[in-house]
N, C-alpha and C positions, 0 to 999 in steps of 0.2 A: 157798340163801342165799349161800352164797360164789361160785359164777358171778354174784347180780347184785351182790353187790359189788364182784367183777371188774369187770366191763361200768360202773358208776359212776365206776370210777378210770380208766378209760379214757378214759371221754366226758370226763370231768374235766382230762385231761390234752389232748384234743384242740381242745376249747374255750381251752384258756392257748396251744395252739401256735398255733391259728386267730386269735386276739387280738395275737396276737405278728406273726404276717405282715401282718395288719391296719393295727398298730402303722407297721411297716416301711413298706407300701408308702403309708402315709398321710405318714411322712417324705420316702420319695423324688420321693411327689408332688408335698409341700410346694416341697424343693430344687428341682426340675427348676421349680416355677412362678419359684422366683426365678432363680435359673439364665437362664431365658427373661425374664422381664422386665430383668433387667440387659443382657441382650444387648441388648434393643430398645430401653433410653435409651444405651447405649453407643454404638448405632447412630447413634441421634438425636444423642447428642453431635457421634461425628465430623463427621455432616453438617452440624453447625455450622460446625463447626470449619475444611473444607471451604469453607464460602459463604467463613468469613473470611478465609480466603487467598486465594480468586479475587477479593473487594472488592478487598483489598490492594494485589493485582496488577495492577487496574484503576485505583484511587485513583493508584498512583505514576506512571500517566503520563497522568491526568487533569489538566483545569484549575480540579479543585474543591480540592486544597489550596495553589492559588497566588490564585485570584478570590475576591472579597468572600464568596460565598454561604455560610451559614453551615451549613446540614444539606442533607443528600442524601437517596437512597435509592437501593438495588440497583438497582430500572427507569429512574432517572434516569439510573445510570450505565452502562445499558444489560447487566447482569449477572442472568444467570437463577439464581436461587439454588434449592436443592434440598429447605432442610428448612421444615417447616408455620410456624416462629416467620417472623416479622415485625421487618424490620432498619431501624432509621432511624441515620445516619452524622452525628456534628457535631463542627464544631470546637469544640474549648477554646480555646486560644489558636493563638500562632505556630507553636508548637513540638507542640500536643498535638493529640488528638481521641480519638473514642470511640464505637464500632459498639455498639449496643445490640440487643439478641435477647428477645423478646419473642411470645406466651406460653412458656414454657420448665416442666417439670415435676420436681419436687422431686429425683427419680433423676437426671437430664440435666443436670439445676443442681448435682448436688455433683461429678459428674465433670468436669464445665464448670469448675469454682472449684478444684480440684486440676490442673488443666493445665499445663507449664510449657513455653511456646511460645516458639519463639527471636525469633517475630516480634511479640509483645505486651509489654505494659511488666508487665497485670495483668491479669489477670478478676475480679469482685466480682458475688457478688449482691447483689440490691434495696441498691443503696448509700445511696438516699435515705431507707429507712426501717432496715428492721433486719441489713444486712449480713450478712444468712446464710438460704440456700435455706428456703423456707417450705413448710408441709405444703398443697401446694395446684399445681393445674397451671397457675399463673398467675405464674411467678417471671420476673424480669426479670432478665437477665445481661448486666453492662456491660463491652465489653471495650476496652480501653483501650490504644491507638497512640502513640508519637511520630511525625514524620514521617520519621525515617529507616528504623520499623518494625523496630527492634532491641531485645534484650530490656536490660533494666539489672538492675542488684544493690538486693536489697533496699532496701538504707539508702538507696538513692538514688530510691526510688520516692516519689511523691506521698502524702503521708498523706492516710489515709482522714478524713472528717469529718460533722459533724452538728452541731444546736444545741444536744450537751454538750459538743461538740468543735469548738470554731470556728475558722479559721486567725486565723496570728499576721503582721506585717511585711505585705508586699505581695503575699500572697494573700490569693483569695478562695476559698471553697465552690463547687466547683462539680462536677456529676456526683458525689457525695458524696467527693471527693478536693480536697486543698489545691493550687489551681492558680494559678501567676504572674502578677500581672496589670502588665504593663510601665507601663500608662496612670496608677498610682496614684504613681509614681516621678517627682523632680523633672528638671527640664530633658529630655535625649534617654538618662538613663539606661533600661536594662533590669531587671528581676525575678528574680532565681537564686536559689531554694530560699529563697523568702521576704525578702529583703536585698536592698536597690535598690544598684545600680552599674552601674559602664560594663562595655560586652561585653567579651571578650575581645581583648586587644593593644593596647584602646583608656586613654587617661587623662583624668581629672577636675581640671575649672579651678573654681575657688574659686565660683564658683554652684552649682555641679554639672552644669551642662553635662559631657557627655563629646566628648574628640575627639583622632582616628587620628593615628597619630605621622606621615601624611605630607603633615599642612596645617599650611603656610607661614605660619605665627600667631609672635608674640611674645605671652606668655598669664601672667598669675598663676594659680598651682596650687592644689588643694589641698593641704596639705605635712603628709596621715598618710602615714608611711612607706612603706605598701604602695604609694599612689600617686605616690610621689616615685620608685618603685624601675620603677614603668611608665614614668615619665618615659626613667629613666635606661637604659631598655631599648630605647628608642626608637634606631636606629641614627642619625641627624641630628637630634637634639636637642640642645642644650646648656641647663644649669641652675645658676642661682645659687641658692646654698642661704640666704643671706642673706637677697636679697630676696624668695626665693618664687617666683619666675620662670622659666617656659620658652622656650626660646627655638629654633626651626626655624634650621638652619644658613643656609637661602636666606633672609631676611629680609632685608630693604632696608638696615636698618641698617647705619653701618658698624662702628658697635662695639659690643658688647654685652659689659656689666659682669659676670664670673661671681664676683669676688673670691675665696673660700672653696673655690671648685667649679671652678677656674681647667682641672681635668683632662681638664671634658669638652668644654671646648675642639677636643680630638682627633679629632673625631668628624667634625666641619668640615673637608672637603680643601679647601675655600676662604677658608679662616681659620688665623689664626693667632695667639699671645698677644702682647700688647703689654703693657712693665711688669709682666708676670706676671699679669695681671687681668684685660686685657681682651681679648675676644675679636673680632679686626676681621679684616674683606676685607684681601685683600693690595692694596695700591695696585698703579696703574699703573707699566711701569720706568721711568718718566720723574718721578715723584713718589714722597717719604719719607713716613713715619707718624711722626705725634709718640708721645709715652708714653700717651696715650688712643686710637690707632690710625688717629686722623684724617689725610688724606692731605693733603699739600701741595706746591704745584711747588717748582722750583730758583729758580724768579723774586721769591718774597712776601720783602719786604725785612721780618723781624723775628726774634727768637728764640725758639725752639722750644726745649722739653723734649721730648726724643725718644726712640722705641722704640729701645733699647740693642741691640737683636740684631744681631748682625755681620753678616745680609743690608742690612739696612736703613741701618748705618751707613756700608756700601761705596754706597751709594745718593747718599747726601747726600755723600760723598767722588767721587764721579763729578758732583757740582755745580759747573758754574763759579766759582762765587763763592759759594760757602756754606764757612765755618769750624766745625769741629768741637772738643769740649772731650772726655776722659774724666769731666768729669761730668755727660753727658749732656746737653748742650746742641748748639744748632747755632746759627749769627747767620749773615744776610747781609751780606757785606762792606760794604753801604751802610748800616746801621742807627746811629742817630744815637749809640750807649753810645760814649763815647771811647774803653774799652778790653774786650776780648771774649778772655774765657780762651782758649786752644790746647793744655792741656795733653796733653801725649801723640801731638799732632797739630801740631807747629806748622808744619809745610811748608804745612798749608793757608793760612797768613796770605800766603806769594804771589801768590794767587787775586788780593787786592787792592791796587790801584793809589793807593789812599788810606792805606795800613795798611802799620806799620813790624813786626817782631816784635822784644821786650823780653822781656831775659831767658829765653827760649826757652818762655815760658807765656805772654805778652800777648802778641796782637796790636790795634795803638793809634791811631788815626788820628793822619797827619801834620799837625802843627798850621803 
């Protein structure tokens, strides 16, 4: 009796050890299957991954991101791709596009969507329906380009979207991402993160037209700050703040009013202030500028109110027969006023052959 109860605790115990390696090697099995199946959508990944760079490479010095055509594909661009999915290549707009990968399988699609490639903005799954890898070999992975192919920072990427999520401003849904759409924007502005405006370095005229600080316009602005400050950024622009006005240093004119804004006058190496306001061409050196910057010969027999600046008033003191006053006047010695100030000036009343000087401030026609 006690040998078979030996031989019972025995088998007893050989059966728990035999369930136990059982146990084991049915774990190890397990692991080694997944083990091996991770390996092989890992695999599958890279080789995506792979096709996407060789597109890339091909895309940037193709003439499918500068010509009309809107989608491509690998054999079009003549690019032998390696893994079983299926690539079609489109543009979003100017600035975007987006390689889609298709059929793709739930394992290959979650390592696809944790990627973080220097040369993608993004990857998403099925972005058009439920943005995240589906239980099924049929997942579609969008991978998403600017056209310089450089990654960006979050906050700066396109929001994702759908019809509980619609874009806002001048985007539109597309590719399940909030993308720019220039065309919805008034006049030649452009689209930036939803908010229509002019591109960069450029400013805004009061329609909203946009235009480059180096066309020769005389232009009413829009006058928000921001675009007053584009103005003033403009290195040959000048601006009255008064009237709203922009004005290119080459403009035909010859004077243009800055009043208030008389500073950026400066900006013009072929101008100069007149009266402190106005900004005019320098005359020729054989003609003066009055106090609005208009030029005039040494010949027009009348009296001028004149730009005060001591180039200009050596100007009209190099005139034969022009009299000068300190307060700012000039007359030709022939102008019919009987008597024409000199004050400060009266050696010029010898110029004239009709003109006496009185008191050492008139000079007075001889009666």
């Amino acid at each position: 009796m006690n040998y078979l109860k030996h031989f019972r605790n025995q088998m007893g115990r050989s059966m728990t050890e035999m369930l136990g390696v059982l146990a084991l090697v049915g774990i190890l099995s397990i692991t080694a299957l997944f083990g091996y199946s991770y390996a092989i959508a890992k695999s599958q990944a890279n080789t995506i991954l792979n096709d996407i760079k060789l597109m890339i490479v091909i895309l940037d010095v193709s003439d499918f991101l500068k010509g009309s055509q809107q989608t491509t594909t690998p054999a079009d661009l003549s690019v032998d791709t390696s893994s079983n999915a299926g690539y079609l290549i489109k543009k979003q707009n100017a600035k975007n596009l987006v390689i889609i990968a298709s059929p793709v399988t739930k394992r290959t699609c979650n390592i696809l969507v944790n990627e973080r490639a220097a040369y993608l903005e993004d990857i998403i799954a099925n972005p058009l329906t439920t943005h995240q890898c589906e239980d099924t070999d049929l997942n579609d992975v969008y991978f998403y380009l600017n056209q310089e192919f450089i990654s960006i920072e979050d906050d700066d990427k396109p929001r994702e979207c759908d019809d509980m999520a619609p874009c806002t401003g001048c985007q539109t849904c597309l590719d399940g991402r909030c993308i720019d759409v220039d065309e919805v924007c008034p006049g030649n502005q452009v689209c930036d993160k939803g908010v229509c405006g002019c591109p960069e370095g450029q400013y805004q005229d009061s329609t909203g037209s946009c235009h480059t600080c180096n066309e020769v316009i005389s232009i009413a602005i829009d006058k928000s700050d921001a675009n007053v400050q584009k103005v003033l950024n403009c290195p040959q622009m000048a601006y009255s703040k008064r009237m709203g006005m922009a004005y290119h240093c080459n403009v035909s004119a010859q004077t243009i009013a800055l009043w208030d804004s008389a500073n950026t006058c400066s900006k013009c190496n072929n101008r100069s202030l007149a009266s402190e306001v106005n900004c005019s061409l320098e005359c020729p050196a054989n003609k003066f500028r009055d106090n609005s910057g208009n030029c005039h010969s040494c010949d027009e027999v009348a009296t001028f109110a004149i730009d005060t600046s001591e180039a200009n008033k050596q100007k009209i003191l190099n005139c034969p027969k022009m009299l000068l006053s300190r307060t700012g006047l000039a007359s030709h010695c022939d102008v019919a006023t009987q008597t024409v100030p000199v004050w400060a000036y009266p050696e010029t009343c010898a110029k004239c052959d009709k003109r006496v000087l009185i008191n050492e401030v008139s000079c007075s026609l001889i009666e």
